[in-house]
C-alpha positions as CSV (number, residue, x, y, z in Angstrom):
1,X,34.2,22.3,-5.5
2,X,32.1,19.3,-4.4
3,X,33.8,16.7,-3.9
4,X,30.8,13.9,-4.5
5,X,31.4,12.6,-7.8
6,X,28.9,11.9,-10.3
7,X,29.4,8.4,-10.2
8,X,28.7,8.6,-6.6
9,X,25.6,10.3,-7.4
10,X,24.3,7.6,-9.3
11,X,25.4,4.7,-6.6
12,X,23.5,6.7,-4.1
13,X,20.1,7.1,-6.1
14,X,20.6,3.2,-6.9
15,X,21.0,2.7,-3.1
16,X,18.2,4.9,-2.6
17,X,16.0,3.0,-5.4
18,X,16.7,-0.2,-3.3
19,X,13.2,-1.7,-1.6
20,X,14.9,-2.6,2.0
21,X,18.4,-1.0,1.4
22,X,17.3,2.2,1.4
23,X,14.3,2.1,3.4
24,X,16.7,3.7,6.3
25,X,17.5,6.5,4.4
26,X,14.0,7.5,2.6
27,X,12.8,7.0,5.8
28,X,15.3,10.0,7.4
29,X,14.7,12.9,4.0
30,X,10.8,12.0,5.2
31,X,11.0,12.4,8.4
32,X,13.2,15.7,7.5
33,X,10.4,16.9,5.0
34,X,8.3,18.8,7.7
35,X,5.9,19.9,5.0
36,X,5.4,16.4,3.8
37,X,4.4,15.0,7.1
38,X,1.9,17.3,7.9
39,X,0.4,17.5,4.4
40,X,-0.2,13.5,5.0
41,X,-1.0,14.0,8.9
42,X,-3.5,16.2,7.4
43,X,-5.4,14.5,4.2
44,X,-5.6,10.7,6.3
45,X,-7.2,12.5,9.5
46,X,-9.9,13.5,7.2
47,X,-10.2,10.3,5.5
48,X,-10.1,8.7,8.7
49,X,-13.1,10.8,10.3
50,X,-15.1,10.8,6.9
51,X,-14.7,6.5,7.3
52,X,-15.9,6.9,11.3
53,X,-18.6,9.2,10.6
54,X,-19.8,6.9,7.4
55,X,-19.4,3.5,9.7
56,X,-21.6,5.4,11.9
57,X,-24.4,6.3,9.5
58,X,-24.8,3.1,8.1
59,X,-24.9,0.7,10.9
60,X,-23.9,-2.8,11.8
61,X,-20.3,-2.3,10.0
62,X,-19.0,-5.1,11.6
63,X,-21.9,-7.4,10.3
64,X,-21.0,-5.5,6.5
65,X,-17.2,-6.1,7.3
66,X,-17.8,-10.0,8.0
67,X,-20.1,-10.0,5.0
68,X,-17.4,-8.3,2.9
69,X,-14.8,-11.0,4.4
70,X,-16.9,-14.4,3.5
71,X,-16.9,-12.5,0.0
72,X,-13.5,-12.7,-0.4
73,X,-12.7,-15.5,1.6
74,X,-15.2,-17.3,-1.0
75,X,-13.9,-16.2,-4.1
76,X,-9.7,-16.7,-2.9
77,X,-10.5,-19.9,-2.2
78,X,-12.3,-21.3,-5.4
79,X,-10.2,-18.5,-7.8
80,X,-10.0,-21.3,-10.4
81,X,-13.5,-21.8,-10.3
82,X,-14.5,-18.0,-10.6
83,X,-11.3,-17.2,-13.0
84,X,-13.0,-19.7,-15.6
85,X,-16.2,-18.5,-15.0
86,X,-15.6,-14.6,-15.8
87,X,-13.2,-15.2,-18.6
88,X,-15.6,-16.9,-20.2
89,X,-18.6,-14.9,-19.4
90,X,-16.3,-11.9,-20.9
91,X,-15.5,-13.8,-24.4
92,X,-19.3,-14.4,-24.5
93,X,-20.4,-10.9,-24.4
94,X,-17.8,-10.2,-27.4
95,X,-14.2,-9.3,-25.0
96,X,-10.7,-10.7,-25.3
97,X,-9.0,-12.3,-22.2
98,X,-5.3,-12.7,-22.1
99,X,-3.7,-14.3,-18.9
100,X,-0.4,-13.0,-17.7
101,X,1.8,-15.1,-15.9
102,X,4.5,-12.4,-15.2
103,X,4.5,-8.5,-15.2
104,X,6.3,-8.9,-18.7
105,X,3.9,-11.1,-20.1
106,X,1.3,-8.0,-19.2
107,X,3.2,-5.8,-20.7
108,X,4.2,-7.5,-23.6
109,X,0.5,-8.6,-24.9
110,X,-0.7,-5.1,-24.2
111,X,2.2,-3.8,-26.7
112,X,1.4,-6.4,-29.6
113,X,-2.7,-4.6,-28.7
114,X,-0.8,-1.4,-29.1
115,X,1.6,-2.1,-32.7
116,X,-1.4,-4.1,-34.1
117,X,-3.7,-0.9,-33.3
118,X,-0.5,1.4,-34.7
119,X,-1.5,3.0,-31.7
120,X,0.0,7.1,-31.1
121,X,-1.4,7.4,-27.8
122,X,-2.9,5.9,-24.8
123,X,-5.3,7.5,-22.6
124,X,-5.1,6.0,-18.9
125,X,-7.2,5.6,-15.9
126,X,-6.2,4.9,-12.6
127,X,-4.4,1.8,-12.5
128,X,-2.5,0.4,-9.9
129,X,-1.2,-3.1,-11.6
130,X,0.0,-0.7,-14.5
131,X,2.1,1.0,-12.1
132,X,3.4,-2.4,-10.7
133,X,4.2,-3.7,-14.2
134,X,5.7,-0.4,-15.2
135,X,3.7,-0.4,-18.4
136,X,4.4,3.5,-19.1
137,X,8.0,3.0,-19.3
138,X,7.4,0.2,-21.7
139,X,5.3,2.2,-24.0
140,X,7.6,5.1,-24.0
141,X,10.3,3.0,-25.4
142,X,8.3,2.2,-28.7
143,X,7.3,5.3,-29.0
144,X,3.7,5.6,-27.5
145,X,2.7,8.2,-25.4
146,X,0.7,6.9,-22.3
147,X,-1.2,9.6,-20.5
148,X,-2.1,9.3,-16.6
149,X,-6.0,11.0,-16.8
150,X,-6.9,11.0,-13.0
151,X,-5.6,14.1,-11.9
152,X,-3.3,13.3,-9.3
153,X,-1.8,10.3,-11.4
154,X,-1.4,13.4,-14.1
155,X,0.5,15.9,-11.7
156,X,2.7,12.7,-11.0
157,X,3.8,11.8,-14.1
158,X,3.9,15.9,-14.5
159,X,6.7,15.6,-11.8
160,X,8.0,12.4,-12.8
161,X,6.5,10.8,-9.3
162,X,5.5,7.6,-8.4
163,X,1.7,7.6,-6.1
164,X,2.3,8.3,-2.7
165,X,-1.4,6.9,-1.8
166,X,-3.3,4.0,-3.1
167,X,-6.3,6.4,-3.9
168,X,-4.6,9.8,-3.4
169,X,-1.7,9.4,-5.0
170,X,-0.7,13.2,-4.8
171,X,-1.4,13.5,-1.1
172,X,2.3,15.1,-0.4
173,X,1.5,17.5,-3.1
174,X,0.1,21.6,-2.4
175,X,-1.7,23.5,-4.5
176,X,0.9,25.7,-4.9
177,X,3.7,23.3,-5.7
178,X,0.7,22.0,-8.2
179,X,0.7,25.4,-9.7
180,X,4.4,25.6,-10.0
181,X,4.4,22.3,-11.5
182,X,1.7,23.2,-14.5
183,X,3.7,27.0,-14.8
184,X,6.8,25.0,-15.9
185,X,4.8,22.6,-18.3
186,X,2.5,25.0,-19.9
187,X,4.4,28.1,-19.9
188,X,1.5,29.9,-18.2
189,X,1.7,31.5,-14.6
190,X,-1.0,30.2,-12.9
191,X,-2.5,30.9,-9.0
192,X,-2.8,28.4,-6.4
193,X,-6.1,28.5,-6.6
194,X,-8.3,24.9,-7.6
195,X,-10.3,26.3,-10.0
196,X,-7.9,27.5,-12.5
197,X,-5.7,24.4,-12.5
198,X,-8.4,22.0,-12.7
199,X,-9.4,24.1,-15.4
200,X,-6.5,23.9,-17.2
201,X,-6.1,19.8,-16.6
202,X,-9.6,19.6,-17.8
203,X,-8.3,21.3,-20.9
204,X,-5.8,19.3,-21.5
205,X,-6.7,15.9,-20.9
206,X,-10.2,16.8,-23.3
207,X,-7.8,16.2,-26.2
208,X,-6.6,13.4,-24.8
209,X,-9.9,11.3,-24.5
210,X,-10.7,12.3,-27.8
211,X,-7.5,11.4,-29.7
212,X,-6.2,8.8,-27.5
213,X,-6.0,5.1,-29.8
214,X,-6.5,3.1,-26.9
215,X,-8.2,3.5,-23.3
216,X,-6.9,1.9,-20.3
217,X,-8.1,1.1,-17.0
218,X,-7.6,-0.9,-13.8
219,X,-10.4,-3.1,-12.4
220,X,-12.2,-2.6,-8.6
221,X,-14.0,-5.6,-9.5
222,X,-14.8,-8.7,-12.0
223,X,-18.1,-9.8,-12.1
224,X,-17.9,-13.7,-12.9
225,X,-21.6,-14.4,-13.2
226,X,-21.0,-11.8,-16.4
227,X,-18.3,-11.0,-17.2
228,X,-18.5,-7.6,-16.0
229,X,-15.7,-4.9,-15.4
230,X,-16.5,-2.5,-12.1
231,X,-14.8,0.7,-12.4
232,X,-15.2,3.3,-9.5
233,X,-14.2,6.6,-9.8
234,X,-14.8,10.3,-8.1
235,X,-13.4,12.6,-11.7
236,X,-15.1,10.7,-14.5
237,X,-12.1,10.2,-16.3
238,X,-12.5,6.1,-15.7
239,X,-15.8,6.2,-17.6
240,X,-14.4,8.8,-21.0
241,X,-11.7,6.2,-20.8
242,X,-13.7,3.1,-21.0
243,X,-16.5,4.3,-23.7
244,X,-14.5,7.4,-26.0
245,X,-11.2,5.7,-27.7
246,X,-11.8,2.2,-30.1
247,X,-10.4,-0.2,-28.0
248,X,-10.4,-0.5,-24.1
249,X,-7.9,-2.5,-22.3
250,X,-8.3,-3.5,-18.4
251,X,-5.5,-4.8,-16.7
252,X,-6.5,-6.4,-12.7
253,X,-4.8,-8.1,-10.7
254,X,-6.3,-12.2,-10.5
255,X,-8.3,-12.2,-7.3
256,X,-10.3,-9.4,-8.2
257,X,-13.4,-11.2,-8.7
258,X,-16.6,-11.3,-7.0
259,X,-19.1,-14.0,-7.8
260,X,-22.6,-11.6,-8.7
261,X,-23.6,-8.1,-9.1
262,X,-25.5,-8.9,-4.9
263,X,-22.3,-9.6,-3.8
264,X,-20.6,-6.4,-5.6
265,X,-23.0,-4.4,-4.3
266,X,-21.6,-5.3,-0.5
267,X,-17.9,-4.3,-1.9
268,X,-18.6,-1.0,-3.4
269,X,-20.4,-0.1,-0.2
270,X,-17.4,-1.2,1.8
271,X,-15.1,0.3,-0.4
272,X,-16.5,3.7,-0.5
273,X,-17.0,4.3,2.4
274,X,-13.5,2.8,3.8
275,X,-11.6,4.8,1.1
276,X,-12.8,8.4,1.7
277,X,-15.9,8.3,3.6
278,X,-18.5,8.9,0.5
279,X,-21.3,6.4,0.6
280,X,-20.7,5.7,-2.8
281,X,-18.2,6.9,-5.3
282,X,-19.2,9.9,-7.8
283,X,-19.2,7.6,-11.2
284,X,-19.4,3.5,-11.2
285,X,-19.4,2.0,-14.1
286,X,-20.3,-1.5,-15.2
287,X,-18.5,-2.7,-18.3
288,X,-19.9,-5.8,-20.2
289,X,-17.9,-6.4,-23.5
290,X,-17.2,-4.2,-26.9
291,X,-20.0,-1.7,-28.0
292,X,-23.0,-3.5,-29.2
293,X,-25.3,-2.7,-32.1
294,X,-27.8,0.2,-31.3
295,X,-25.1,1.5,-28.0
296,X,-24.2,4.9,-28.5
297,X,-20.9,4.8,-27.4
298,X,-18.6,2.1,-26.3
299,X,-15.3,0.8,-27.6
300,X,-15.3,-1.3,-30.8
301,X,-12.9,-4.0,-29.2
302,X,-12.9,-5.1,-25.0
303,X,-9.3,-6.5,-24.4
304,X,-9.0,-7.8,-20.6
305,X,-5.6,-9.1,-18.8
306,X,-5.3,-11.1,-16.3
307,X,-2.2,-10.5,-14.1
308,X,-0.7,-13.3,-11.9
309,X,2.8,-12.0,-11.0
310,X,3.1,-13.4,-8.0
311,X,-0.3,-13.7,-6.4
312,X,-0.9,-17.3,-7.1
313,X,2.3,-18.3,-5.2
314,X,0.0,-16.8,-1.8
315,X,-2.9,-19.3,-2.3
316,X,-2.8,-22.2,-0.1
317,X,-0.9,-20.4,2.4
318,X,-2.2,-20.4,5.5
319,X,-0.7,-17.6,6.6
320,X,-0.6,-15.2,3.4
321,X,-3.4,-16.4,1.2
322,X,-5.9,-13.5,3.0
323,X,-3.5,-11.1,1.6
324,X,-5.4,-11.5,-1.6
325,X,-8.7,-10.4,-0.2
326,X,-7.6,-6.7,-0.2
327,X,-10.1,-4.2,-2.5
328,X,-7.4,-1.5,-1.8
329,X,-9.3,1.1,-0.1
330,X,-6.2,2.2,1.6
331,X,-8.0,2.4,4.8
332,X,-4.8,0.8,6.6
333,X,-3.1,3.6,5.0
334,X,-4.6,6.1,6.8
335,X,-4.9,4.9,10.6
336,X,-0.9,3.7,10.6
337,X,1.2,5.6,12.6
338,X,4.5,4.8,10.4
339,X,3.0,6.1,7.1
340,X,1.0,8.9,8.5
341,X,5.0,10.1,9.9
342,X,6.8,8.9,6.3
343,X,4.3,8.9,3.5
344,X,4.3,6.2,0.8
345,X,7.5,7.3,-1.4
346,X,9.6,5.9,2.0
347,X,8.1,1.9,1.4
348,X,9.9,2.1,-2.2
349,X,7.2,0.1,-4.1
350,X,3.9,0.6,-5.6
351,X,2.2,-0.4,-3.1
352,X,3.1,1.6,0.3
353,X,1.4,1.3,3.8
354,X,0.6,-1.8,6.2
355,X,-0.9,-4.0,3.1
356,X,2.3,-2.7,0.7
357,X,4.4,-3.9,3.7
358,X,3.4,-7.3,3.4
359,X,2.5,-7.4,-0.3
360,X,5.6,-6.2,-1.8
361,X,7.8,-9.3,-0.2
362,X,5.0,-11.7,-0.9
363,X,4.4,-10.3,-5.0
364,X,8.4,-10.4,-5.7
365,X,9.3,-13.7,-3.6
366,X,12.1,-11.6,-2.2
367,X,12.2,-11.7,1.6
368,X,15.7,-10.8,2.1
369,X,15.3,-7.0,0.2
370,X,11.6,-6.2,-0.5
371,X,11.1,-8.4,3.3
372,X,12.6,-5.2,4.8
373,X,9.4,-3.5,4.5
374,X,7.7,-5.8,7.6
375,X,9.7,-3.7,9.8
376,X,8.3,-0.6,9.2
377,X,5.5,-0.8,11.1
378,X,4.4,-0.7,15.1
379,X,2.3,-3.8,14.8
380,X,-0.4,-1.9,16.3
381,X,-2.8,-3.4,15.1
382,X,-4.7,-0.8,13.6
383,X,-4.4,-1.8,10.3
384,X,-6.6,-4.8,10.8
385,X,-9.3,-2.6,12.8
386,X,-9.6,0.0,9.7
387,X,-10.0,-3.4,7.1
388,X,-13.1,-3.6,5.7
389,X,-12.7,-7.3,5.5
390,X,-10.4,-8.2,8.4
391,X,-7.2,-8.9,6.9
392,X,-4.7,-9.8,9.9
393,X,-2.0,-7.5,8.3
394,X,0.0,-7.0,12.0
395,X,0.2,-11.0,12.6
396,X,1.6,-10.9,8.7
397,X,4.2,-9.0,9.4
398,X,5.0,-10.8,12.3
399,X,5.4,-13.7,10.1
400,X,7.4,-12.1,7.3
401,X,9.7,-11.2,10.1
402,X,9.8,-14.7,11.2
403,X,10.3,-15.9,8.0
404,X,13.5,-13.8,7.8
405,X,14.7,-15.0,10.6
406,X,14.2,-18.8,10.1
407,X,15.9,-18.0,6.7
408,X,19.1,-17.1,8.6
409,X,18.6,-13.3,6.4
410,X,18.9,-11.1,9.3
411,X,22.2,-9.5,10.3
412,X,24.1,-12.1,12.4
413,X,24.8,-9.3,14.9
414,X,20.9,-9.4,15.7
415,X,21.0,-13.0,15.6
416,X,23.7,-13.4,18.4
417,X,22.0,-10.5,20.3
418,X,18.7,-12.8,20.5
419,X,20.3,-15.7,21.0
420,X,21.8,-14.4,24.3
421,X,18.4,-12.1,24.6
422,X,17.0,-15.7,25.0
423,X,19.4,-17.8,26.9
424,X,19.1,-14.7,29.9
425,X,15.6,-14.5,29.8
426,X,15.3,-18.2,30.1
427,X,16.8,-18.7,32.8
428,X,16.7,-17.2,36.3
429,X,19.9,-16.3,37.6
430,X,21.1,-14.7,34.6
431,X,18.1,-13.0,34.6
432,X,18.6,-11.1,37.7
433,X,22.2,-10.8,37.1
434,X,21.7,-9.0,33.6
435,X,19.1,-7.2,35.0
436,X,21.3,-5.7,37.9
437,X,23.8,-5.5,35.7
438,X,22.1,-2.9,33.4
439,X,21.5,-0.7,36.2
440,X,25.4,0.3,36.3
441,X,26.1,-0.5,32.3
442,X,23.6,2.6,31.6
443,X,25.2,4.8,34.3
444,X,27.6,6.8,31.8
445,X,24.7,7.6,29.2
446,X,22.6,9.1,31.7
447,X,21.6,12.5,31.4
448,X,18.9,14.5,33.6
449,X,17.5,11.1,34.2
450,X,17.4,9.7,31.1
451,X,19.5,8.5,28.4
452,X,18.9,10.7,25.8
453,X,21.4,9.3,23.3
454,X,22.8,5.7,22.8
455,X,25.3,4.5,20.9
456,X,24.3,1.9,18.6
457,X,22.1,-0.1,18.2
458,X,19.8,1.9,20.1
459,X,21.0,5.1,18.7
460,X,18.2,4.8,16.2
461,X,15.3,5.2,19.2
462,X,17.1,8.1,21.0
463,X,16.9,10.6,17.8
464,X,13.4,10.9,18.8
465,X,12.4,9.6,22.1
466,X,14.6,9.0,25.1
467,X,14.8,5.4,27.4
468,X,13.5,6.3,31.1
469,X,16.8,5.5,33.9
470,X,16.2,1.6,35.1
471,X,15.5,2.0,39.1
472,X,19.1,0.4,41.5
473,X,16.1,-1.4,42.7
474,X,13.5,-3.4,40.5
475,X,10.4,-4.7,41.1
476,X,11.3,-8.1,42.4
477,X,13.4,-6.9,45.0
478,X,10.6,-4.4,46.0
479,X,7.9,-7.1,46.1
480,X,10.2,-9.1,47.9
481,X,10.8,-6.9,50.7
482,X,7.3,-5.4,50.9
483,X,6.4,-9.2,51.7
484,X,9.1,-9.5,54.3
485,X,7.6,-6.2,55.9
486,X,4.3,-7.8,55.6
487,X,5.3,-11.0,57.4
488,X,4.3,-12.8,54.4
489,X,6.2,-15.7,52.6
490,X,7.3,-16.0,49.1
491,X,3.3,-17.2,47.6
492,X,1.8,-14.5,50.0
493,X,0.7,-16.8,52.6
494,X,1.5,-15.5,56.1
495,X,4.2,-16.5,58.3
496,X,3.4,-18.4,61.4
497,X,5.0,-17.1,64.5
């Protein structure tokens, strides 16, 4: 008989559910899951050498990525200006514009669209504000069926996942697992083979676009000089979304703006070719307002939200305000050592990776939990050399760090080891005497040469790397008598006789 009780079941999976709290423990059934790491070693190699070769091809990227950074720089910096601009450029072309101070107010205007509409079913696109404002769970509750159309978003919600990727969002998912997955829903036995499963999704969600009462999308980008919706896609599904059921409701994020269809055509470039590589994606679409008289297809009403929930709170900061120029390509994604080892279901939020490292703290206000997240990472750098428009994501988390620290949220065990981390390194003598002292401290955890595993805190490095013996004599003491052997004082001069 087990002797884990049910209740202790569910305080675990709340633990577990915890942003920061149970980042430790994700991150350990990850790094357990031996297919999951390769699977996501695999996929961002190959977006990561389809990005190179595509930088290559097209030439001057880093004159495109400083382009692609005034952009946003621009448009963050006068979001008022632009805000007004496309909200009313989409009224004039016959849309609706709701702005949504919190994740609630999203979700509730977008049920009063849905009761008013007597709305059965909506058909979705990729959207990852939806997923942050947890809209499906919502519509569930009154009774509406929300269907994920992007294929991977559908094997998700298939498997009751959240997206691993920010444009993958199956990336820890096989084909056979995939099969498996569609076997149990259908009642079918079906191969691992792509062709007969993205057959059978294609069957599927064809009723769905047809019968769905209400489309929804995401936005890549918001015209302000008309009032236009970008939608980029590689499936189609975005554009059956947008034109087949009789209303169409985009939910985006605020800062997604840019000011003219020029300056979109710089993003789209950048964003294709960042995300996977392509030099542009297979369908983009360019959404102004309802169906007009004469167009062929087209919804009859154009409902667009405009979500805050936290992103106004980054603008006038000096240090997180370029957090809002990200077009989530997921290019940090794919060059970071952490998630390439963990995958995205380890960060515990929507948004995973280097950007949903510092994101996640900054969107929820909550540095002592969600700040957590700064930690996972090797502040490499690398994040900030894959940005298409040079967002300092390393010297962010730095500063989430720091801010957790100046607000006294840290253990106070790390805070006392600092402090005397500090006060030795600051001053000689006890320099030399911890350093000497260290020698002999390590003496009883050495093994072969090495110590191979340390109690804590450093237990956590030796479960997968080992800390090289420190030398009886250091550097310093070589220097010093190397110089004597020279004949040579202290600053290198030599002695006189």
């Amino acid at each position: 008989m087990s002797g884990t009780t049910h209740h202790d079941s569910d305080a675990h999976t709340e633990e577990l559910a915890k942003i920061g709290s149970g980042l430790k423990k994700r991150t350990e059934i990850a790094l357990g899951d031996e297919f999951l790491r390769k699977a996501v070693a695999f996929t961002t190699d190959k977006l990561k050498t389809g990005k190179l070769k595509a930088m290559d091809d097209f030439g001057n990227w880093e004159m495109w990525r400083e382009r692609g950074r005034a952009i946003r720089e621009h448009v963050v910096s006068h979001l008022d200006y632009y805000l007004t601009q496309f909200s009313d450029n989409v009224v004039k072309a016959g849309g609706h514009v709701h702005f949504c101070q919190t994740g609630e107010d999203a979700v509730k205007t977008f049920l009063d669209i849905a009761r008013k509409a007597e709305a059965k079913l909506v058909a979705k696109g990729k959207s990852m504000v939806s997923e942050e404002i947890h809209l499906n769970h919502r519509l569930e509750e009154i009774g509406v069926e929300a269907v994920e159309t992007d294929l991977g978003e559908y094997i998700l919600q298939l498997a009751k996942e959240t997206p691993s990727h920010l444009i993958i969002p199956a990336i820890h998912k096989n084909k056979q697992q995939i099969a498996d997955l569609f076997s149990d829903h259908s009642g079918e036995t079906f191969p691992a083979e792509t062709r007969p499963l993205a057959d059978y999704a294609r069957h599927k969600l064809r009723n769905v676009f047809l019968e769905a009462d209400i489309g929804l999308t995401g936005c890549n980008f918001g015209i302000a000089e008309s009032g236009t919706v970008t939608l980029v896609s590689n499936e189609g599904n975005a554009r059956m979304v947008s034109t087949i059921p009789k209303i169409h409701v985009v939910v985006m994020g605020m800062e997604r703006l840019v000011p003219t269809f020029a300056d979109v055509e710089v993003m789209l470039n950048l964003l294709a070719r960042s995300a996977t590589g392509q030099k542009l994606t297979t369908y983009t679409s360019f959404v102004t307002g309802p169906r007009r008289e004469g167009d062929l297809d087209g919804p009859e009403e154009l409902h667009v939200l405009i979500l805050d929930n936290g992103r106004s709170s980054q603008l006038g900061d000096p240090q997180f305000q370029e957090v809002l120029h990200c077009i989530r390509c997921a290019a940090c994604l794919n060059v970071c050592p952490v998630y390439r080892q963990v995958g995205g279901h380890t960060y515990g939020s929507v948004y995973s990776g280097p950007i949903g490292a510092v994101l996640t703290p900054l969107l929820q206000q909550d540095y002592k939990e969600a700040g957590q997240l700064s930690y996972a990472s090797s502040l490499c750098g690398a994040c900030y050399e894959a940005c298409p428009v040079k967002i300092p994501l390393h010297d962010m988390l730095v500063q989430l760090r720091h801010r957790k620290v100046k607000l006294k949220m840290t253990p106070a065990a790390e805070r006392v080891a600092f402090k005397t981390y500090a006060t030795a390194f600051g001053n000689v003598t006890l320099y030399k005497m911890a350093s000497k002292a260290v020698y002999w401290l390590q003496k009883p955890l050495l093994r072969k040469g090495a110590i191979r595993r340390a109690p804590a805190p450093l237990s956590g490095w030796t479960q997968s790397r080992f800390l090289p013996m420190k030398p009886k004599q250091s550097f310093r003491d070589r220097w010093e008598k190397l110089q004597q052997e020279l004949g040579e004082d202290k600053n290198g001069k030599e002695r006189r006789p």
